[in-house]
C-alpha positions in Angstrom: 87.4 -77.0 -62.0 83.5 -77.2 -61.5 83.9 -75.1 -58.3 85.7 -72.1 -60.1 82.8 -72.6 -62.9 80.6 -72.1 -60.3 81.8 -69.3 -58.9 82.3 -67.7 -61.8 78.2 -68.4 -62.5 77.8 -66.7 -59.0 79.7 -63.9 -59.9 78.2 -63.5 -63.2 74.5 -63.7 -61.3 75.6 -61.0 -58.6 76.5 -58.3 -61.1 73.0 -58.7 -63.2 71.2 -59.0 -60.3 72.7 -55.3 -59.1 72.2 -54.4 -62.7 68.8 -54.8 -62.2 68.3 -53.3 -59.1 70.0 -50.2 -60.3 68.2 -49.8 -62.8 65.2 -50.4 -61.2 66.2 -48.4 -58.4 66.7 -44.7 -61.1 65.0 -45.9 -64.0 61.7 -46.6 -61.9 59.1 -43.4 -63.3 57.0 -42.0 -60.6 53.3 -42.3 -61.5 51.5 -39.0 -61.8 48.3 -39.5 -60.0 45.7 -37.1 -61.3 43.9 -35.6 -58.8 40.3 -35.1 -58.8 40.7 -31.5 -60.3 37.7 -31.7 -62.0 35.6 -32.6 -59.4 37.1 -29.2 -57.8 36.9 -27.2 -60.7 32.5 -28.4 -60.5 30.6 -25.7 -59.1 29.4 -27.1 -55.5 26.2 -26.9 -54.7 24.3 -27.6 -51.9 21.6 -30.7 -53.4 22.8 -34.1 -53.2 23.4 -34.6 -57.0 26.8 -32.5 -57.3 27.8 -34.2 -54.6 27.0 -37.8 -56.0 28.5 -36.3 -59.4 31.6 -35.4 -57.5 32.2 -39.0 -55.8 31.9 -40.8 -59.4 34.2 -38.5 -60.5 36.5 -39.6 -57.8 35.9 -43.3 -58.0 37.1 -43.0 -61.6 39.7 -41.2 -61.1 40.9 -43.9 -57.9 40.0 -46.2 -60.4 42.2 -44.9 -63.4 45.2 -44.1 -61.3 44.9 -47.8 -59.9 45.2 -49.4 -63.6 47.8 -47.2 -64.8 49.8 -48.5 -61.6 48.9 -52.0 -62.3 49.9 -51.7 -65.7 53.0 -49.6 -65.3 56.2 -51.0 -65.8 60.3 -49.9 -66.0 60.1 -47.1 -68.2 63.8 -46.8 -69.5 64.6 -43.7 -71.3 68.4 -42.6 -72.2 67.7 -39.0 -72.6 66.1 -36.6 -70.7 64.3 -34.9 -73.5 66.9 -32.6 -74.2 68.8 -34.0 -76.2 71.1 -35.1 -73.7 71.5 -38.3 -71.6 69.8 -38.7 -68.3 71.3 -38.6 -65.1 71.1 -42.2 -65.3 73.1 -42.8 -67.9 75.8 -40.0 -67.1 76.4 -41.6 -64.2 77.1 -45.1 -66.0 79.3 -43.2 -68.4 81.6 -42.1 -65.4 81.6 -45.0 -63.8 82.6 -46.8 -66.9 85.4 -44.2 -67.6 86.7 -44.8 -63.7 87.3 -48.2 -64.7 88.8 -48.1 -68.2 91.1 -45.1 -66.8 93.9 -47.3 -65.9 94.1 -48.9 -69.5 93.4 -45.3 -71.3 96.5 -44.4 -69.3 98.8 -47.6 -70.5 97.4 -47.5 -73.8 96.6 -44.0 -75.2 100.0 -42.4 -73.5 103.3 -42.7 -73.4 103.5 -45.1 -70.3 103.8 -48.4 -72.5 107.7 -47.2 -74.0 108.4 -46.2 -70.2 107.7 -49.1 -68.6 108.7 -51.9 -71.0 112.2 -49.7 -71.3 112.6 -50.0 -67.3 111.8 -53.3 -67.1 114.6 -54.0 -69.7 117.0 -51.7 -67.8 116.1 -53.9 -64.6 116.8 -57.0 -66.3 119.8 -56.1 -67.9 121.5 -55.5 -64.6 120.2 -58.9 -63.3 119.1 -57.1 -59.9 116.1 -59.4 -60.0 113.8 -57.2 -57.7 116.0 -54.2 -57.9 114.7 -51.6 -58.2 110.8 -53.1 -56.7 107.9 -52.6 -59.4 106.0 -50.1 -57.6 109.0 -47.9 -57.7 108.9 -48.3 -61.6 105.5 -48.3 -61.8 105.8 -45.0 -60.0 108.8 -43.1 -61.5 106.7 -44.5 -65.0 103.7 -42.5 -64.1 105.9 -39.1 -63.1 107.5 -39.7 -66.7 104.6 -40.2 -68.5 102.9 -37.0 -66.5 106.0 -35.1 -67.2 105.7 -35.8 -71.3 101.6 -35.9 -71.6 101.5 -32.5 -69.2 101.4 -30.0 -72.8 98.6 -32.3 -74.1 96.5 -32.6 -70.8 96.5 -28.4 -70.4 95.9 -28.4 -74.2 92.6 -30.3 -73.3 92.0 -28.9 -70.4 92.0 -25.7 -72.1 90.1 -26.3 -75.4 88.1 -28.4 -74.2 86.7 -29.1 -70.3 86.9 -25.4 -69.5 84.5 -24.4 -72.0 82.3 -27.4 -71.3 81.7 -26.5 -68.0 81.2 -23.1 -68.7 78.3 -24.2 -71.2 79.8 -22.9 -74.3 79.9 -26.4 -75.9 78.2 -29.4 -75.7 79.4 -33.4 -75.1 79.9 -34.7 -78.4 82.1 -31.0 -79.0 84.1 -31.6 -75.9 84.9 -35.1 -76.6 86.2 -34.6 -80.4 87.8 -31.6 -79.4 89.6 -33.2 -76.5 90.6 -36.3 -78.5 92.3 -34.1 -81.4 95.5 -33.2 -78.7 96.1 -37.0 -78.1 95.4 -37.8 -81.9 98.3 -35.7 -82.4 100.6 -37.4 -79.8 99.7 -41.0 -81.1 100.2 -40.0 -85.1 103.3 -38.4 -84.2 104.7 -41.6 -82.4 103.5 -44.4 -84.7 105.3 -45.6 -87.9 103.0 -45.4 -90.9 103.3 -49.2 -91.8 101.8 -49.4 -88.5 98.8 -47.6 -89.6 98.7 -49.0 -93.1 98.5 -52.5 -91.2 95.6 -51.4 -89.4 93.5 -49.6 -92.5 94.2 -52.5 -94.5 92.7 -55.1 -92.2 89.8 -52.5 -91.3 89.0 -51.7 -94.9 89.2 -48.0 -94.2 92.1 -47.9 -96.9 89.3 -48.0 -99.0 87.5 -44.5 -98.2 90.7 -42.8 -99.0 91.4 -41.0 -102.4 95.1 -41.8 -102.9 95.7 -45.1 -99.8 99.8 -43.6 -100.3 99.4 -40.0 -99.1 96.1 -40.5 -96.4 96.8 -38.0 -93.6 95.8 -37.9 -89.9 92.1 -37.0 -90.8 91.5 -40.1 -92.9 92.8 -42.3 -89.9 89.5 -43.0 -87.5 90.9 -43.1 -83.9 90.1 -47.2 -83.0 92.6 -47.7 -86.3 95.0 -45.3 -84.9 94.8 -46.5 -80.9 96.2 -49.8 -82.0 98.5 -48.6 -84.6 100.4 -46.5 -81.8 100.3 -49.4 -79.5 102.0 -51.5 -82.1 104.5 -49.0 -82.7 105.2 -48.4 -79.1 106.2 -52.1 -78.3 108.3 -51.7 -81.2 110.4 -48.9 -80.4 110.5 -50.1 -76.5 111.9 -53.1 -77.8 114.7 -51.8 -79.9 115.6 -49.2 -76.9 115.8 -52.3 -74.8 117.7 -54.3 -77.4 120.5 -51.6 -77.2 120.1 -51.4 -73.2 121.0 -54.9 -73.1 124.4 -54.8 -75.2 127.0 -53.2 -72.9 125.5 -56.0 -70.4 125.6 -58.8 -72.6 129.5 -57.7 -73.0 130.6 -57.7 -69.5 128.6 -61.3 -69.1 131.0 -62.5 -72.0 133.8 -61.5 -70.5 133.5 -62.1 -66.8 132.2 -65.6 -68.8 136.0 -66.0 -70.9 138.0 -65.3 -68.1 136.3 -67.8 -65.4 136.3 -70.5 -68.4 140.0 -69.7 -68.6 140.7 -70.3 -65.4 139.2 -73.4 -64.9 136.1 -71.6 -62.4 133.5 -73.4 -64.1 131.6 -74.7 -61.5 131.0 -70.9 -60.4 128.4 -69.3 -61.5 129.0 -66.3 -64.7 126.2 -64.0 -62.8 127.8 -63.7 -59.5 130.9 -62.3 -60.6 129.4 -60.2 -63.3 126.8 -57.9 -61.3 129.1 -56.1 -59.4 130.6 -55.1 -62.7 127.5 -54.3 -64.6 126.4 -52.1 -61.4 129.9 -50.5 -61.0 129.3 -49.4 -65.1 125.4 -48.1 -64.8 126.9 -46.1 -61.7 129.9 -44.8 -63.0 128.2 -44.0 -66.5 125.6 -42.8 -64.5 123.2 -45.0 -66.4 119.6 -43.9 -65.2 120.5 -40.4 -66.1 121.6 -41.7 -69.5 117.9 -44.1 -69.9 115.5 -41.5 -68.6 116.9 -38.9 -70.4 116.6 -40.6 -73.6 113.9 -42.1 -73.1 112.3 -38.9 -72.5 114.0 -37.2 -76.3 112.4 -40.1 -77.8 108.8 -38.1 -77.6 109.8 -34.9 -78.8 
């Protein structure tokens, strides 16, 4: 126990301390040494005094530049003056956005009902490992590529094409490319859901009549966990009905072993033949894709 503490300290300790040099590292402002301009600008003469003059003038200046270096420190700004964020901070953004991508894609698409519903297909059948999670993991992404692809061009349309031509700015592209998936997610979550969610956020409140609020009155972190709610909800259910003809076969390979005095064997081992001869003859994954695929339109 005090050993995974400590590592945990360690690791804790690495990422500030790369925190810090990063920061330090772009955040670091050059110091803008003034030359001795004026001394140049002074009309040179040929006595000793515009000379002297001139090597004060220096001295001062040597002397200013080395203060303002002593006395300089991390100078972090999040805009570049603009308007806009620096460099800096647009490359944090990205990085951050890398990171959370995988849980934008479980969470804010339709990859949640997809996978939970093949899982319940896979233990239904009792193949244990059958087919392997990376191949559901897999045929999970295609499907939720397949279903999202509308909304994706829709925002790749309306929204990062005319961002990188300059025609609007961040905050435009962002709300304009969130309105596509608001859509999606309103569209798939029950309003009880939602009314859960404003309730407990007090955003129920803000709303003229709290029985007729529409899509605009929902803010988008009510309406992200709404849809997740109802998304377990209607995965469950789908699974629920998966699992019947299953449990049926189980019942009856069950009855007739008890009947003939096989208890000692086992329920399972006579029943998964069965319950893969029926997915195959009903052709079952043509039958669960397709729909679970109807269920989004």
């Amino acid at each position: 126990m005090i050993k995974k503490v400590m590592r945990k300290k360690t690791v804790i300790r690495l990422l500030v301390f790369l925190w810090v040099a990063m920061v330090a590292c772009f955040q670091l402002n050059p110091i803008s040494v003034k030359a001795a301009a004026t001394t140049g600008t002074t009309t040179s003469s040929t006595d000793g005094t515009t000379s002297t003059e001139e090597t004060s003038t220096t001295n001062s200046s040597e002397n200013t530049t080395g203060s303002s270096r002593a006395g300089s420190g991390l100078n972090i700004s999040y805009t570049n003056g603009n308007g806009e964020f620096s460099s800096t901070i647009q490359i944090l953004v990205v990085l951050t956005l890398i990171a959370l991508a995988p849980t934008l894609l479980i969470m804010l698409t339709s990859f949640t009902r997809i996978i939970i519903v093949l899982h319940f297909t896979r233990s239904a059948l009792n193949t244990q490992t059958a087919p392997p999670n990376q191949v559901l993991i897999g045929l999970a992404l295609f499907l939720t590529i397949f279903i999202m692809s509308p909304i994706l061009n829709q925002i790749n349309e309306e929204a990062v094409k005319p961002f990188n031509n300059g025609e609007i700015t961040q905050e435009q592209a962002v709300e304009i490319g969130m309105q596509p998936l608001r859509e999606f997610m309103y569209g798939q979550t029950q309003r009880k859901d939602v009314q859960l969610f404003m309730d407990i956020s007090g955003e129920i409140d803000k709303v003229e009549n709290p029985n007729e609020f529409t899509e605009d009155d929902v803010p988008t972190y009510v309406l992200v966990p709404s849809f997740i709610i109802s998304e377990l909800r209607t995965a469950f259910i789908i699974g629920f009905l998966i699992y019947i003809p299953f449990i049926v076969i189980d019942m009856v390979v069950a009855s007739v072993l008890m009947s003939m005095g096989m208890m000692m064997l086992p329920p399972t081992t006579i029943s998964l033949p069965f319950k893969i001869l029926l997915f195959v003859l009903a052709d079952g994954w043509n039958l669960v894709i397709g729909s679970l695929v109807k269920t989004f339109y």
